[in-house]
C-alpha positions in Angstrom: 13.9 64.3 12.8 12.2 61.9 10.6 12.5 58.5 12.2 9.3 58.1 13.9 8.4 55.4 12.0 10.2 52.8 9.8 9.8 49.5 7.5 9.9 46.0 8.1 9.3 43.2 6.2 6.4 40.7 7.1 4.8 38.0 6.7 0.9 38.2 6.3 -1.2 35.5 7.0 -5.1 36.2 6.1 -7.6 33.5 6.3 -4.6 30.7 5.0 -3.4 32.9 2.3 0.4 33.8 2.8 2.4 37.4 1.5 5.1 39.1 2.4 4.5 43.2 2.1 5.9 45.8 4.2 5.1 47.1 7.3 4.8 50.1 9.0 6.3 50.2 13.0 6.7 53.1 15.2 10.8 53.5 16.1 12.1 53.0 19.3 15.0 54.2 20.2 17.0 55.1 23.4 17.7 58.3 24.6 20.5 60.1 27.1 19.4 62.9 29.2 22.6 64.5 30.5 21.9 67.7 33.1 24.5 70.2 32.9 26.8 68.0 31.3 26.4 65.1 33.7 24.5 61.9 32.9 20.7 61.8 34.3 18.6 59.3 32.7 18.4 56.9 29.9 14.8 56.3 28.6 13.2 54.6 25.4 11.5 56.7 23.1 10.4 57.4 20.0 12.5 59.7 18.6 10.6 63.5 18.0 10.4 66.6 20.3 13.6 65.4 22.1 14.4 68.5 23.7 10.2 68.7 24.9 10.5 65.8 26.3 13.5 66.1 27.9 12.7 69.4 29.6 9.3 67.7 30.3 11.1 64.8 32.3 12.9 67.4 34.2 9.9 69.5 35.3 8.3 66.1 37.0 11.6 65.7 38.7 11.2 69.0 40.1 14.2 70.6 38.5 13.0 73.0 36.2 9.2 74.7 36.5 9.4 78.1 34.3 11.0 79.5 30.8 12.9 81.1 32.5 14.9 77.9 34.5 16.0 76.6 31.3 18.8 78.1 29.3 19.4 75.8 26.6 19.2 72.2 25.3 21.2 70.8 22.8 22.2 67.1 21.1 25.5 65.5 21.9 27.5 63.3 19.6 27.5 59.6 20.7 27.7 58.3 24.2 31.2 59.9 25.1 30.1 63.7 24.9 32.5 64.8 22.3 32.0 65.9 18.6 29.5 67.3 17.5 26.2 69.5 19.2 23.2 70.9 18.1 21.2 73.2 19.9 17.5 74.1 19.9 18.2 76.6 17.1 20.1 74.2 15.1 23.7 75.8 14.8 26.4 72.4 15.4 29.7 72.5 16.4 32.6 70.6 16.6 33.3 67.4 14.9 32.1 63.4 15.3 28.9 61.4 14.4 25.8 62.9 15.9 23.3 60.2 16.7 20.7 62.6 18.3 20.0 60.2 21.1 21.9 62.0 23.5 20.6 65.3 24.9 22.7 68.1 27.3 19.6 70.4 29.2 21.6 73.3 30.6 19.9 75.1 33.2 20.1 79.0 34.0 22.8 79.7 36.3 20.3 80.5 39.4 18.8 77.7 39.4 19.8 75.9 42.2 19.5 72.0 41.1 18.4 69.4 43.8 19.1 66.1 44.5 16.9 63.9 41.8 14.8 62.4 45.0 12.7 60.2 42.5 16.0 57.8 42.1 15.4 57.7 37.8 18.7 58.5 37.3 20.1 54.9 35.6 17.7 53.6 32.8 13.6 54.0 32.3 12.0 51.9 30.0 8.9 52.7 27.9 6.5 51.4 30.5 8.1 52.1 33.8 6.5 53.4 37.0 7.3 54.2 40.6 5.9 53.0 43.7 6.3 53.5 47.1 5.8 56.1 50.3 8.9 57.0 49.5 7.5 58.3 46.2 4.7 60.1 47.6 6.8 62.2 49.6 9.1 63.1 47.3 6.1 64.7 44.9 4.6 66.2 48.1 8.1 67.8 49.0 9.4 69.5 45.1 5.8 70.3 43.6 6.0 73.9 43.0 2.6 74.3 42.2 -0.8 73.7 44.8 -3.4 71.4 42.8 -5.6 71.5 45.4 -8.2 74.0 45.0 -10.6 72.8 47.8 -9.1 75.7 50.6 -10.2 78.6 48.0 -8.1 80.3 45.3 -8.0 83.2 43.3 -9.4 81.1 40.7 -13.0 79.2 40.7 -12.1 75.4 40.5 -12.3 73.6 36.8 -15.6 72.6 36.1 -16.4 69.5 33.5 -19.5 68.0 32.7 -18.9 64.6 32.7 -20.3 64.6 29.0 -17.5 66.7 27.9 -15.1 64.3 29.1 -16.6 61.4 27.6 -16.0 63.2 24.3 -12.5 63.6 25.0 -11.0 60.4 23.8 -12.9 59.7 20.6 -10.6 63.4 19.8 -7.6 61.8 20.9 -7.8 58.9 18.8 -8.9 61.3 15.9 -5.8 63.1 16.5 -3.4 59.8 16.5 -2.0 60.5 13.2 1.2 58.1 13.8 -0.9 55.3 15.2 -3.5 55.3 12.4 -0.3 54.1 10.2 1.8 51.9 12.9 -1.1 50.7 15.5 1.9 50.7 18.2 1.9 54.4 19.7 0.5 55.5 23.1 -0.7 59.3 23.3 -1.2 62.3 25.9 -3.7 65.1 24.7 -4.3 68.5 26.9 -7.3 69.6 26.3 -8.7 73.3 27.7 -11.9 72.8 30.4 -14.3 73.8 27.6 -13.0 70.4 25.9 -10.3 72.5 23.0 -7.4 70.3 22.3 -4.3 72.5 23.1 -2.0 69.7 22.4 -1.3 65.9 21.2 2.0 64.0 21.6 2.6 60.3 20.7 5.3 58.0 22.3 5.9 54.7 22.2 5.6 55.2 26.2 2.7 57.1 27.5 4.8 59.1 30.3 7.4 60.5 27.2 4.0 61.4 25.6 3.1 63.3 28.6 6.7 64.8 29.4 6.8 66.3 25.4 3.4 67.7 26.7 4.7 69.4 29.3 8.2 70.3 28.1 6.4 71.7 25.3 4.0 74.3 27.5 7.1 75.2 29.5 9.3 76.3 26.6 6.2 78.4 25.8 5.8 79.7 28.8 2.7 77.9 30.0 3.2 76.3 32.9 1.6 75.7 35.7 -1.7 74.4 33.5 -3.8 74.9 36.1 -7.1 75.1 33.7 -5.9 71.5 31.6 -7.5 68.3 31.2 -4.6 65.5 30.9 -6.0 62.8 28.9 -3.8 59.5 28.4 -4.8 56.4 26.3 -4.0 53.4 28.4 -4.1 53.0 32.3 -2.9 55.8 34.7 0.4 54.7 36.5 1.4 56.5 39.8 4.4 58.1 37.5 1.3 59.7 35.2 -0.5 61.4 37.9 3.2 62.2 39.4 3.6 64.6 36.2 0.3 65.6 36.4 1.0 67.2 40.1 4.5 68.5 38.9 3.0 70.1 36.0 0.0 71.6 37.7 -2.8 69.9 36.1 -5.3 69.3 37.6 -7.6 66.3 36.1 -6.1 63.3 34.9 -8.1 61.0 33.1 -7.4 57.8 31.3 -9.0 55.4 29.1 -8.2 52.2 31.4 -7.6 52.0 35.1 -5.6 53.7 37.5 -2.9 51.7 40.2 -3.6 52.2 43.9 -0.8 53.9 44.2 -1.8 56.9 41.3 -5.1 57.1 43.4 -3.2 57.2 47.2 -1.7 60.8 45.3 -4.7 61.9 43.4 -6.2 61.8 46.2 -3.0 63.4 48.4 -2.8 66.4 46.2 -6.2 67.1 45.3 -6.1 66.1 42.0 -9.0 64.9 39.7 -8.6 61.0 38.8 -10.8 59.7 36.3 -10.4 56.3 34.9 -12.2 53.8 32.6 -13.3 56.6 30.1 -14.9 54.7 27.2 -18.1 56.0 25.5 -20.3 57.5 28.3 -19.0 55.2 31.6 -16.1 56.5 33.9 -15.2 55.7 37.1 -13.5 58.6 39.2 -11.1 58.0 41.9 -10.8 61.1 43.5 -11.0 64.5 42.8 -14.9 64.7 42.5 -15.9 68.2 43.6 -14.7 69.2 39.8 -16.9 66.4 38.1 -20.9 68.0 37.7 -21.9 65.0 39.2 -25.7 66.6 39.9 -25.9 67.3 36.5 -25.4 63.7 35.0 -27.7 62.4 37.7 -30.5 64.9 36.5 -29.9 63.4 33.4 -29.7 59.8 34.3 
């Protein structure tokens, strides 16, 4: 799509000299999630991996959790519903202006689709959050996935030397190709527990960055990511480690702090909260038995 970015005039002021030159900003612009046909949400984003995101959004709200649940997604033409569509493979039909900010996610007839409990279903900003018991219950009752690896698993828990995570945002910022040129772009980065980046979004909000993450590993199949590391530039909102849960992760980590409310579910759902990442200082919230703690201390 080729609008994540666009030109403004400005005027530069530098040490009393005055210019005018152009500038580079990141483009916001709002977008319809419709499920089934019917109107969902209404979020600001920056346009690019639309359909990620949206399946992405609807994976936190517990709709859709494999490949499988999701038969197709597609653009609509304006806010009516009429005119044109274009699907993930690109063929259009109909007629009318397409403004690709409206999106149709259909789901796969056996999917049985709940009530949206997380009550998102009017208009999301670029920074929103939830808060509330309410909230907590509702993640606690559609997760489809068990974070929690305390009780024993199949699996051995993830593992990360706490030097491994403080490498992890000086690669997200490396891999910020958008805000290098605009300055105004959060990001979400999974990496693998042996620190590999698997994948880097940017948004102009940090949870779209996070829900193109995630819509991204289910249309590939990946989901849960039970072996991830969720890194997010900015603080961790209760809606960030919400996603986290839905998605399977389980570390979060961010470069600034968490809310009380993030930590209240990290802490619920066994998941690893690290905030305050910057250079070799972290703080971490909850979630400690996967942090080698022992080995930083022998180091310290």
């Amino acid at each position: 799509m080729g609008r994540v970015t666009e030109r403004r005039k400005v005027i530069r002021i530098r040490d009393g000299a005055v210019s005018t030159r152009p500038d580079t900003l990141v483009a916001e612009e709002p977008m319809e999630i419709r499920l089934n046909g019917k109107p969902l949400a209404i979020t600001m984003r920056t346009p690019g991996d639309d359909f990620a995101l949206a399946a992405g959004f609807l994976v936190s709200e517990g709709v859709l959790a494999e490949r499988s649940d999701l038969q197709n997604i597609v653009y609509c033409a304006g806010a009516t519903g009429g005119g044109t569509s274009r699907s993930s493979s690109g063929a259009e039909s109909g007629g009318g202006s397409n403004t690709y900010n409206v999106v149709d996610v259909r789901t796969s007839p056996e999917v049985v689709v709940p009530d949206i409990t997380l009550e998102r279903n009017v208009y999301t900003t670029s920074s929103c959050g939830l808060c509330g018991k309410a909230s907590l219950d509702a993640v606690r009752t559609t997760a489809r996935w068990v974070v929690d690896d305390t009780r024993g698993g199949e699996a051995p828990p993830v593992r990360l030397d706490p030097e491994l995570l403080a490498s992890l945002p000086d690669r997200l910022r490396a891999a910020q190709r958008v805000f290098d040129r605009t300055g105004g772009l959060h990001a979400a980065a999974l990496f693998g527990e042996d620190g590999e980046l698997l994948d880097v979004r940017e948004d102009v909000g940090r949870h779209n960055a996070v829900d193109k993450l995630v819509g991204r590993a289910l249309q590939s199949g990946g989901l849960p990511l039970s072996r991830a590391v969720l890194l997010v530039s900015g603080r961790a909102s209760f809606e960030l480690a919400q996603k986290a849960v839905m998605a399977g992760i389980p570390v979060l980590a961010a470069v600034s702090a968490p809310s009380s409310l993030a930590v209240d579910l990290a802490a619920e759902a066994g998941l690893t909260l690290v905030g305050f990442l910057r250079g070799s200082s972290m703080n971490v919230y909850a979630g400690e038995h996967r942090i080698a703690l022992r080995a930083a201390a022998d180091r310290g």
